[in-house]
Structures are given as C-alpha cells and as structure tokens.
C-alpha positions as CSV (number, residue, x, y, z in Angstrom):
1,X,163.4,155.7,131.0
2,X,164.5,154.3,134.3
3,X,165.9,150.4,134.2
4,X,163.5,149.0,137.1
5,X,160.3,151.0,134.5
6,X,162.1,149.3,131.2
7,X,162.3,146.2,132.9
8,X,158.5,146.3,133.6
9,X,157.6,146.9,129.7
10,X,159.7,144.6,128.7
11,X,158.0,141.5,130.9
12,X,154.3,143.3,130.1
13,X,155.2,142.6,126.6
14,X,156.5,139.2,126.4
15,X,153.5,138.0,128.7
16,X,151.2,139.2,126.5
17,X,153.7,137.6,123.3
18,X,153.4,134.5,125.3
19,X,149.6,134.6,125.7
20,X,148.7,135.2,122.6
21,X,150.9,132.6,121.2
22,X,149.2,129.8,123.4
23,X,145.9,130.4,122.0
24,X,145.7,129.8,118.8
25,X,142.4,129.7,116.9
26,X,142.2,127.6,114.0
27,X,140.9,129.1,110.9
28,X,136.9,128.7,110.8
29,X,135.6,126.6,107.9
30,X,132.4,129.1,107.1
31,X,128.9,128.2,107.0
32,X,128.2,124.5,104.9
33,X,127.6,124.8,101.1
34,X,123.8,124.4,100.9
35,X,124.1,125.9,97.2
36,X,123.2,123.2,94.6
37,X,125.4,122.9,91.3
38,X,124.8,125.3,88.8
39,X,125.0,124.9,85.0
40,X,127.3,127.2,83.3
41,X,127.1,125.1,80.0
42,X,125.3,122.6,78.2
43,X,126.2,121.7,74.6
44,X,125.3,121.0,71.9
45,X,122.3,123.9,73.1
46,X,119.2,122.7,74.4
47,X,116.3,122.5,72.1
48,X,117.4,121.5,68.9
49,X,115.6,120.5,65.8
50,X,116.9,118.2,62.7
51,X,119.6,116.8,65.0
52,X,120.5,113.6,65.5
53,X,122.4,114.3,69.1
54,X,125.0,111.2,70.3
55,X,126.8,113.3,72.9
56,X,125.9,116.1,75.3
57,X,128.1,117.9,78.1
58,X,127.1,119.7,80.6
59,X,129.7,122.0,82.5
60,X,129.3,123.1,86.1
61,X,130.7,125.7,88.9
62,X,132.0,122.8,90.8
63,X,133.1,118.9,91.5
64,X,130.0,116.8,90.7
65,X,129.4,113.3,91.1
66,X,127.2,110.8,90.0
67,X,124.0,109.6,91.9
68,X,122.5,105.9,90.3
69,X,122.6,107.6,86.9
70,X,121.3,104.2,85.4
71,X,117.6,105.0,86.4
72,X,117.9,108.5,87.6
73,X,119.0,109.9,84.0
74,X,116.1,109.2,81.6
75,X,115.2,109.7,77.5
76,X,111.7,109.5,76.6
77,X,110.8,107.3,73.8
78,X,113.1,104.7,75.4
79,X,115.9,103.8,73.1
80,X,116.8,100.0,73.3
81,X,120.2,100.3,74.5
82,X,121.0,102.7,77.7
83,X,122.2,105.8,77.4
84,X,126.1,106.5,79.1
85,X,126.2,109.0,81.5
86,X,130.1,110.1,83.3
87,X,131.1,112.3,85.5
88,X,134.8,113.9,85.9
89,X,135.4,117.0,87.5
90,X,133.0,119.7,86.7
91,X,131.2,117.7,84.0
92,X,129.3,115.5,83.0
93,X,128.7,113.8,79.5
94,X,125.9,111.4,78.5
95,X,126.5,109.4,75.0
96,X,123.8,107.9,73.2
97,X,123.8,105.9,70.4
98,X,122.3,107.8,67.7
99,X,121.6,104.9,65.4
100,X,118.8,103.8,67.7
101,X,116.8,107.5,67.3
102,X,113.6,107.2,65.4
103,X,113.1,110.0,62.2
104,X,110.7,112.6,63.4
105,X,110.8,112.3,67.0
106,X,110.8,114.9,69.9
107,X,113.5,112.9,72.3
108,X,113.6,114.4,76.2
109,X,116.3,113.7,78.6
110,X,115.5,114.2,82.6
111,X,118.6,114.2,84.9
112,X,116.0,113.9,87.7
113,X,118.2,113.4,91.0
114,X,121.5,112.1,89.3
115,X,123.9,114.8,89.6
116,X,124.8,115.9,93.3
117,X,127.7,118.6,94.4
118,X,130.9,116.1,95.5
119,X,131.3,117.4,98.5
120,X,128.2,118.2,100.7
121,X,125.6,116.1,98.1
122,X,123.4,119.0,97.1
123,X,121.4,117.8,94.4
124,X,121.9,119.4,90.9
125,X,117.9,120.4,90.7
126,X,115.6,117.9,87.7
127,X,117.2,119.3,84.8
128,X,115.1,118.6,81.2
129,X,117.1,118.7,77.9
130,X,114.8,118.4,74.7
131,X,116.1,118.1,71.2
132,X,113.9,116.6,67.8
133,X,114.9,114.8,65.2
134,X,112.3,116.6,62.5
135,X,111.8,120.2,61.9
136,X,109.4,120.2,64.5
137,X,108.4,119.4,68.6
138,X,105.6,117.5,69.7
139,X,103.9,119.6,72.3
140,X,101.5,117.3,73.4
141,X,100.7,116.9,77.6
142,X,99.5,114.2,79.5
143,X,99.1,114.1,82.9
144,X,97.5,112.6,86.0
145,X,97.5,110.8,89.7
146,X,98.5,107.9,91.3
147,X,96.9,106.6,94.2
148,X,97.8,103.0,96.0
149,X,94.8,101.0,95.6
150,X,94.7,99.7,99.5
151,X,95.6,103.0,101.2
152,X,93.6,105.4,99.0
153,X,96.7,108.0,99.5
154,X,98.7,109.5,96.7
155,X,100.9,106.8,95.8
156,X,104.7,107.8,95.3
157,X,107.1,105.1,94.5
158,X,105.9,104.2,91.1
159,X,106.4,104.8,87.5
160,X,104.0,105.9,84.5
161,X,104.8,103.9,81.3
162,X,103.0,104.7,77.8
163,X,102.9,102.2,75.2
164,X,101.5,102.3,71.4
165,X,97.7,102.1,71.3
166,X,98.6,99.5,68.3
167,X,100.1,97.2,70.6
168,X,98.4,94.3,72.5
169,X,97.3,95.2,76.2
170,X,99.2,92.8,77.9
171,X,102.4,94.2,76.0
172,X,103.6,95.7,80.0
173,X,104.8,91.9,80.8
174,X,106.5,91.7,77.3
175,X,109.0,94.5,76.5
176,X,110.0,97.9,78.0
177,X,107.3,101.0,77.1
178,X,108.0,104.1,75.0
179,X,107.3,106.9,77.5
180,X,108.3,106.7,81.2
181,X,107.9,109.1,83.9
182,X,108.3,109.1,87.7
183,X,105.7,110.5,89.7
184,X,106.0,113.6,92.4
185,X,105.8,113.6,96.1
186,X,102.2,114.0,95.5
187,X,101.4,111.3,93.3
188,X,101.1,112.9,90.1
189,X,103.0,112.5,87.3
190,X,103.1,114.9,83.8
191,X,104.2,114.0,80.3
192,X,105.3,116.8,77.9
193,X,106.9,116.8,74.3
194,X,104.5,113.6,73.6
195,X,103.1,113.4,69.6
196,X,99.3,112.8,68.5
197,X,98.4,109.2,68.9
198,X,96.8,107.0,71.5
199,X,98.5,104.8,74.4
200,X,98.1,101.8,76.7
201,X,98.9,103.7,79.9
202,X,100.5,101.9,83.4
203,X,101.3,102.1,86.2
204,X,104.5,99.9,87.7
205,X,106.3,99.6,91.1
206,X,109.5,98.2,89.1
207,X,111.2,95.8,92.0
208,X,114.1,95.1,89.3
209,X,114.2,98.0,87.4
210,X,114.1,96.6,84.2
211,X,110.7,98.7,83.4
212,X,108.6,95.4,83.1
213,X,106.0,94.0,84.7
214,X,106.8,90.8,86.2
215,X,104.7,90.0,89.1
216,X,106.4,88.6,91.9
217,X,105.1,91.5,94.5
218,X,105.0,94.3,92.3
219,X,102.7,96.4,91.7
220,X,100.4,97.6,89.1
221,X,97.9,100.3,87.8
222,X,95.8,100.2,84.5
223,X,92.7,101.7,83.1
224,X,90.5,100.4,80.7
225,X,90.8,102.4,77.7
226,X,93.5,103.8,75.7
227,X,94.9,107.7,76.3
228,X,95.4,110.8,74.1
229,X,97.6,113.7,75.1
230,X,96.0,116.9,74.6
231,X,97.5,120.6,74.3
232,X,96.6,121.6,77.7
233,X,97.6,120.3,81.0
234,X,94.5,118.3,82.7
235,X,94.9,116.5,85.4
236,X,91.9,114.0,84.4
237,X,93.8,110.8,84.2
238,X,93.4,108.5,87.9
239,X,95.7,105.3,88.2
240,X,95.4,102.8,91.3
241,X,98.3,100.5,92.1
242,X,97.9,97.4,93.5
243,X,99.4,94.2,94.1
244,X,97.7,91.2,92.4
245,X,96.6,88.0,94.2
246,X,99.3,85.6,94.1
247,X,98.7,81.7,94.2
248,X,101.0,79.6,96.3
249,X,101.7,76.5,94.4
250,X,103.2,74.9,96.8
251,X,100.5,74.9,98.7
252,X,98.8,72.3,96.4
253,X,101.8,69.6,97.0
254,X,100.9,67.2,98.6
255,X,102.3,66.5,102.3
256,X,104.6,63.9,103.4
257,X,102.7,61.1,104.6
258,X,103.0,60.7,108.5
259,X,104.1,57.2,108.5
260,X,107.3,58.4,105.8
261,X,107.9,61.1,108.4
262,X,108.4,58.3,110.5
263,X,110.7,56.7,109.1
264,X,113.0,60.1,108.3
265,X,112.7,60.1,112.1
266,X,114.2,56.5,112.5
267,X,117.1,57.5,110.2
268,X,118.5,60.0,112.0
269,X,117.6,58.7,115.5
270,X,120.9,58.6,116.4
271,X,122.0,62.0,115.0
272,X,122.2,64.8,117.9
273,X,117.9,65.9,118.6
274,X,117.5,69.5,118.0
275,X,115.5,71.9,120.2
276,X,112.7,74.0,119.4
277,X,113.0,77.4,119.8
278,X,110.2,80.1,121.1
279,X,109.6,83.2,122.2
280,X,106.7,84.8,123.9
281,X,106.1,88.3,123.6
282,X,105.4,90.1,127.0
283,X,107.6,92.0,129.5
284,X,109.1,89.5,132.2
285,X,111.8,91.9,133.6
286,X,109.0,94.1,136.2
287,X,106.1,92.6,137.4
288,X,105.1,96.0,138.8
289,X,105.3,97.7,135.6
290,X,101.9,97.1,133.5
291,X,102.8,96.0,130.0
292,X,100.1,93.4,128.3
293,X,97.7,94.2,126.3
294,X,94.1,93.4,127.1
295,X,93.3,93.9,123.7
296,X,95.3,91.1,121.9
297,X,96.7,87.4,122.6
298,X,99.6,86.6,124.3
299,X,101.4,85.7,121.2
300,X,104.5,82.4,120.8
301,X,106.7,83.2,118.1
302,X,108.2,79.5,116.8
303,X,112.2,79.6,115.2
304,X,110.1,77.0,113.0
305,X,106.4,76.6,112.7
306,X,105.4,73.8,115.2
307,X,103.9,70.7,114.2
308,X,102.0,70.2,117.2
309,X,100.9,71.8,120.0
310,X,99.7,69.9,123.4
311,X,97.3,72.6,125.3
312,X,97.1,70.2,128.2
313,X,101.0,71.3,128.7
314,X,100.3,74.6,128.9
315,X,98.8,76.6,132.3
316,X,97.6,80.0,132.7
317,X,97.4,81.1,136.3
318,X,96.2,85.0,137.9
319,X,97.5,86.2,141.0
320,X,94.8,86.7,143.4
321,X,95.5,87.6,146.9
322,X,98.4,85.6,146.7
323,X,96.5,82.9,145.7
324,X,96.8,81.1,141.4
325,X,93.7,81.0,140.6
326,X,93.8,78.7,136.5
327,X,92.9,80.9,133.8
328,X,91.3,79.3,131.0
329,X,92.6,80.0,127.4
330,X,92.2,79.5,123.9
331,X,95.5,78.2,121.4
332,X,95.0,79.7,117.9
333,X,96.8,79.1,115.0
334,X,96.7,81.5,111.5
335,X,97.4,79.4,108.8
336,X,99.4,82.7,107.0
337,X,101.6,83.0,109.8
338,X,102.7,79.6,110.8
339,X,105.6,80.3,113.3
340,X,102.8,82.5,115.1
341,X,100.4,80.6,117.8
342,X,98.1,82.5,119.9
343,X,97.2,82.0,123.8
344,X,93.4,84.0,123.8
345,X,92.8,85.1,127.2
346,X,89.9,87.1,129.1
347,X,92.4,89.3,130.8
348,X,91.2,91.1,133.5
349,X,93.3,94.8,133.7
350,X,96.1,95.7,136.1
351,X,96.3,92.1,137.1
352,X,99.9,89.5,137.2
353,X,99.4,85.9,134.8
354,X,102.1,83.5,135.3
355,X,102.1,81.1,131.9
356,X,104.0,77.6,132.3
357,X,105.4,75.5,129.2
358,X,106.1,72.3,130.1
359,X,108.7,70.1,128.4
360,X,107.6,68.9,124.8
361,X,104.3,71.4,125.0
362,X,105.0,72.0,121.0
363,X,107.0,69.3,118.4
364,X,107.9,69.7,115.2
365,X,107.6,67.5,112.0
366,X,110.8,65.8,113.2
367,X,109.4,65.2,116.5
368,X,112.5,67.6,118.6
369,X,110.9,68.6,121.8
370,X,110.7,72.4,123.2
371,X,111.8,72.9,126.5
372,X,109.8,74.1,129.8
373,X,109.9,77.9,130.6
374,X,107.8,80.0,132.7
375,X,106.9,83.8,131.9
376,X,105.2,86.1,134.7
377,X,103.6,89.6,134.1
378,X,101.0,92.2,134.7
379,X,98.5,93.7,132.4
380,X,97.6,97.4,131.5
381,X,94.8,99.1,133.0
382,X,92.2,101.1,132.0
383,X,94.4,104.5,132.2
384,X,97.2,103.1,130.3
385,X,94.3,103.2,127.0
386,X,93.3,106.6,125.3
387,X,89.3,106.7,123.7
388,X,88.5,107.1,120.2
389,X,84.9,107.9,118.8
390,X,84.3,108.4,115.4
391,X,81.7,110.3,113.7
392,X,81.2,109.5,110.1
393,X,78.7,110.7,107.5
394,X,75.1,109.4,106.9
395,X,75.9,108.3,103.2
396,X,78.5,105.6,105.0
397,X,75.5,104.1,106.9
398,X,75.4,101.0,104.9
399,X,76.9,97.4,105.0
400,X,78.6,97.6,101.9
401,X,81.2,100.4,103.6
402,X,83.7,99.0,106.1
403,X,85.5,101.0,108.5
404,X,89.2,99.7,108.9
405,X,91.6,101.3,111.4
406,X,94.9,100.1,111.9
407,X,98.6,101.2,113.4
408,X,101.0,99.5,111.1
409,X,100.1,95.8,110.0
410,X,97.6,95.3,113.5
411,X,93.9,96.1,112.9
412,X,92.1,97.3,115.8
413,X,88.9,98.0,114.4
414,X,87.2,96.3,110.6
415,X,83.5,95.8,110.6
416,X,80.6,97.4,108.2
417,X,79.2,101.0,108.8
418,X,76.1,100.1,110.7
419,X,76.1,103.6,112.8
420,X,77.0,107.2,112.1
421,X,79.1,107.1,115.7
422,X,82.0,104.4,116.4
423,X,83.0,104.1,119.9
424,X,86.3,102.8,120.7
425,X,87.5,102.3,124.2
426,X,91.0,100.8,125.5
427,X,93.4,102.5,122.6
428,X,96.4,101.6,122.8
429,X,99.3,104.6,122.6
430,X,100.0,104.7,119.1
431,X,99.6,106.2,115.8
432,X,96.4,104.9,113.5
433,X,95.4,105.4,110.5
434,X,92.1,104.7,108.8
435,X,89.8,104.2,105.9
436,X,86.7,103.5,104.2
437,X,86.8,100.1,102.0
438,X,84.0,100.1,99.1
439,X,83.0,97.0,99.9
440,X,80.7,95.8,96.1
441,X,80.5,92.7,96.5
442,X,80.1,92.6,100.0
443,X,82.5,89.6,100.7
444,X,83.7,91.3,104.3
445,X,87.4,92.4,102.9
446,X,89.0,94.2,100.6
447,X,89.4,92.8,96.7
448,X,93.0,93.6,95.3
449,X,92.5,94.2,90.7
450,X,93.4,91.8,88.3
451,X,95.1,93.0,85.0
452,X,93.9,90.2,82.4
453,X,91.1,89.9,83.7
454,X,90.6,93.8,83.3
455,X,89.1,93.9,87.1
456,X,89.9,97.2,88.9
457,X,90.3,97.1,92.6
458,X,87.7,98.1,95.0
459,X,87.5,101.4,96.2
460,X,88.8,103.0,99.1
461,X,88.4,106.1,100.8
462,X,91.2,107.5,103.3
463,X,91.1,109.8,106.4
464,X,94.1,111.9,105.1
465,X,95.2,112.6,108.9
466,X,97.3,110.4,111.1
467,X,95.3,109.5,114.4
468,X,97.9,110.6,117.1
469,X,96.5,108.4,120.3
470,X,98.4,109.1,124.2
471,X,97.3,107.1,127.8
472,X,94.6,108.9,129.0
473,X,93.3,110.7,126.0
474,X,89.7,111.2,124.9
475,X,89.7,112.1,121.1
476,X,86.3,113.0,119.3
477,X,87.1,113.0,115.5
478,X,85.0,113.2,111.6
479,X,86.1,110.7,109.1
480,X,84.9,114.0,106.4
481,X,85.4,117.4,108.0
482,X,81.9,119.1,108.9
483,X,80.3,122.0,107.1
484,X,79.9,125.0,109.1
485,X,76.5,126.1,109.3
486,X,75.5,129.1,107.3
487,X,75.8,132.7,109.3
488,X,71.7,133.4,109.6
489,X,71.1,136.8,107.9
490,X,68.4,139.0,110.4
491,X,67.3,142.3,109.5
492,X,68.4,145.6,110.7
493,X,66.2,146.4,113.8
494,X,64.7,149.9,111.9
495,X,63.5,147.5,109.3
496,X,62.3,144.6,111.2
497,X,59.9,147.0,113.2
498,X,58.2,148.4,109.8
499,X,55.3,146.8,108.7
500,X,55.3,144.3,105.4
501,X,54.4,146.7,102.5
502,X,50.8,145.5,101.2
C-alpha cells in the first residue's frame, strides 16, 4: 500500500474513533415499572382453623413500603388494641396480640391499600387473610349501598360498622364496633366471614379516625331495624349519610351591651385605630372586557363582619352616553355568612357601573373606619349566557318535589315542580348539577336525619349526569331518560289485502 493511500486510512479511522467517542448515549432506563408487588409468601398459610395467629409475614418480589397502615390494614371483629404492621425490605409482618382473640371466631385481615412497591408506588392489590379460632368459618355475607343523603349519589368516603344486636342503639357514640368495612368507588360495601346473629348497622364519615361517632361535622347513616347476614350475597341493605343539624350555642349568649362597647372603645382611644378591610368581587383591570354577572349581587367580602353599614355612603352609577346616570340598589346581609354583604342591582347587560365607597361607609364593633375606593366595570351580555330547559316527568308535577340546580355551593335554580318544562335563560359557563328534593313536609328545603330521634332524611333524587354549560349554548335535557316508543308491528302487504276470515 502506497504512504499518501495509508495515510488516508489512517485519518478515515481516527475521525470516525473520534466521532463516535463524542457521542455518547447514556444507557436507557426501560419502560417504568407499572407491575404491582406480588406475594411469593404468606405464613403461617392463609385460612387456618383452631389457631390462635399473633404474627404473619408476608414475603414479596421486591422493596415494599408502608402506606398509613394504621387504618389501611384492618381485622374484623375489632380487637381492642391495634394490630402492628412493619415493613423492611421485601416484607412485611403484622403482630397481633393474641390474648385479645375471642374462642370460636372467624378473624379477617384486609391490607386494603397499605402496601405499595418502594420505588414507583404501585399498590400491592386488597389482599384478605382469613384464619378461625374454632374448627370452623362463618360464611355468612352482608352487603349493601351507600348513598349521601343531600346528593342522592353513591356515597364513597365512609365506613360500614356492625355492632351486637344486644347492644343499645346509640352504642356508635360510645365504643368502637365489631365489624368494619370501607365502601367501593361505587358506594357499596360487602361483609364476608360474618356468624349468625343480628346487628345495629352504620354508617360513619370518621373525621378522627377513631371509628366513633362524635358529631362535630361528621356524618352518619342508620336504619331502623337490626340486620342478619345471609348465605348469599344480596345487595338489599340502603344506607344514607348525612350530617345532622348542629345548634350554635353561642348564638344564644347574649351580646355586649352597646353602651359597654363604648366604653372598650374609650380604653383603647388612644391605641393605634385599625382599618377595615374589603374586597369586592368584580373585574376592575378592563372595562371593555364583560365580566359581571347579571344574575347575582355585586358581593363585599369583610376581613371581619362589619357592624354597620351606611347605604347613604355608597353610589352606584351607569355609564350612559358618557353621561352617570344613579343606579339604585339594595344592601343585603345573610346572617350565615357575616363577612359577606350584598349590593342587589337591576343590571342592565353589556353595560359599565362605577360603585363609590366613601370613607367610614362600614364600622365595626370597635367603631375603625373603612376607607373610600372606587371599582368600575362592565357586565355580560346576553351571548356570554348558554340556555337550559328541562323536561321532567309528569309524576314530579307536584309542590312537594323541588327542583334544585347548582354549580358548586351557588344555586341557580330551587323552587317546587309546578310544570313538566323548566326554562332557564342567562347560564352562566359552568358545570351544574341537579336533583329532585322529596320535599314531605313541604317546609321549602331540604330536612338533614336525626339519629336519636330515629328521623331519616328526606329523599332525594339525582340527575346522575353533570350539566356541561358553554356561552352561546342551547341545551334541551330529561331529568329521567325517555322511553322509546314501541316499533308498530303492520302486516305483510299479501296479508293485509285478504279479507278477515268469518
């Protein structure tokens, strides 16, 4: 080979050396582990009988970790003291005290979602471990639905507790139950391995987790009779949550005299006067873009409620031509929300309000002033709204039943079923949903249950869809879907020209 050709190899060679040398590609990492845990072991075996079990391991294919095993990893009949439940490695142990384990008894342990892979959190699928402590398992199912009393939808945040028949019914408020179950997605909950006798059956919204029911903004379900478990699964058992009526005491003290308040006032005259803070809700920054709604108040939210209000302080003004023409207006005040006050306007659409607050328009109980402020903006207009109309059954047309449509916490729409069509006009864009309340005693609202009293909540009856509303739409929907009418069955045209046989 010639030098000048050698030469030539030689630099091809080292350029491509050089090349591949400066790109280097990391190793890839694969595709993510979506693969939950899988049990290679579990001892001592599942399903055993005449054994009085204090310790069980369970041995995985990988690193596991722990996921709130205090209320995630559950034994049914509830022992007094809680079960311990580790994790290191690839397994995990739970200790119980098997003192506390009644003769006779079919005990079931549900990991539910308490083991997880450690690195990517893939949840170790509900996992049920059963073992007796007679020569025998109870067998006996019990199952049913939640729904959440003031929706009428499956409720799913609650669990089922079963307590002895032999107890007293307003044992839920006293001690933890025997049984306990969470429900599904769907509502519904299912007890297996129970024994043949009768229970108190609830259902509880634990706040605190300490399986009892305490009040305070949880929520409850009851019926009024006792339950049996039978051998085969039948969903016949309906619970409805709700949250009980809850008397403000506080609401009964009496008030500080004015002429005390007074005198607090003259004791810290000389300390530095604070200011009352607002805010009003409505768009200032574009005057051109339409963002009021015609449908509500222009609403003042107070830092603290206000003591007083001074409507001759306040002016409303349009834009008309160029010319402020004074709006009049309406200042209302809802006794649950006291930080709230309400401006009530006639609006007229597509149109620019200037509001002014003069200095000291609202005091509070200490008698500090809030300052002046102006707030200018336009409303929507009528294309800036979607429609709705609503047909609903015949067997609705009655004032007991009253139609409630909301989007959140704001009600649009809550009056008795006087027609088979509702017309809605100016929708705001939004989701809705709505319902039927069972109105019984006709008191215009909805009645939440009482559980001494034994009073169940009134009925309601949901529109299982969401109400998707966009600017400019015209919706036409049935609160119950409508039956399709029948196919007419005609006869064959060789048949319908013969003669009826005499």
């Amino acid at each position: 080979m010639k030098l000048p050709v050698l030469r030539s190899v030689i630099f091809f060679l080292t350029a491509v050396l050089a090349v591949g040398c400066a790109n280097i590609v990391p190793p890839s990492g694969g595709n993510k582990d979506t693969k939950p845990p899988k049990l290679l072991a579990i001892s001592p075996a599942d399903s055993q009988l005449s054994n009085r079990v204090s310790k069980i391991e369970m041995s995985f294919n990988e690193y596991v970790e722990l996921n709130n095993p205090a209320t995630e990893v559950q034994i049914s009949p509830l022992l007094t003291l809680p079960m311990t439940v580790t994790a290191v490695g690839r397994k995990v142990t739970i200790r119980i005290t098997d003192s506390l384990l009644q003769p006779n008894t079919t005990y079931r342990i549900s990991t539910n979602n308490a083991i997880k892979d450690m690195h990517e959190g893939n949840p170790f699928p509900r996992y049920t471990y059963t073992f007796s402590t007679g020569s025998y398992f109870d067998s006996l199912n019990l199952d049913g639905i939640v729904y959440d009393a003031a929706s009428g939808m499956p409720d799913t945040g609650t669990f089922i507790l079963l307590y002895d028949a032999k107890l007293s019914d307003s044992v839920v408020v006293k001690q933890k139950p025997s049984y306990v179950t969470k429900v599904t997605d769907g509502g519904k909950f299912s007890f297996k391995g129970l024994p043949y006798k009768r229970f108190h059956i609830y259902a509880l919204h634990d706040a605190n987790g300490n399986l009892v029911y305490d009040g305070k903004g949880e929520m409850i379900g009851f019926i009024d009779s006792t339950v049996a478990p039978v051998s085969e699964v039948v969903s016949s058992i309906v619970l409805k949550s709700f949250k009980e009526e809850i008397i403000d005491t506080n609401v009964l003290k009496k008030d500080k005299p004015k002429m005390a308040e007074a005198a607090d006032r003259k004791g810290v005259k000389d300390s530095k006067r604070e200011v009352v803070q607002y805010s009003v809700e409505a768009d200032t920054t574009n005057i051109n873009k339409r963002t009021v709604d015609v449908n509500k108040p222009l609403k003042l939210v107070f830092v603290k409620h206000p003591d007083t209000i001074n409507k001759n302080k306040i002016f409303v003004t349009r834009d008309s031509a160029g010319i402020d023409i004074e709006v009049p207006f309406v200042i209302k005040t809802d006794t649950t929300k006291k930080q709230e006050v309400l401006i009530d306007i006639q609006w007229k659409e597509d149109a620019v309000y200037t509001v002014r607050f003069l200095k000291a328009f609202a005091k509070d109980s200490m008698g500090n002033d809030a300052l002046p402020s102006k707030y200018t903006f336009r409303t929507k207009y009528d294309e800036d709204y979607g429609v709705l109309d609503i047909r609903l059954p015949e067997k609705y047309k009655d004032r007991k039943y009253l139609l409630l449509i909301n989007n959140g916490e704001d009600t649009i729409y809550f009056k008795p079923v006087t027609d088979t069509m509702v017309k809605m006009r100016k929708i705001s864009p939004a989701n809705y949903s709505m319902r039927i309340i069972v109105d019984e005693n006709k008191n215009g609202k909805w009645d939440t249950g009482d559980l001494f009293e034994k009073r169940q909540p009134e009925n309601v009856i949901p529109y299982k869809e969401g109400i998707p509303m966009k600017a400019g739409w015209d919706m036409t929907i049935d609160f119950e879907p409508r039956l399709k009418p029948k196919p007419r069955m005609e006869a064959s045209p060789e048949k319908r020209d013969k003669p009826p046989v005499k």
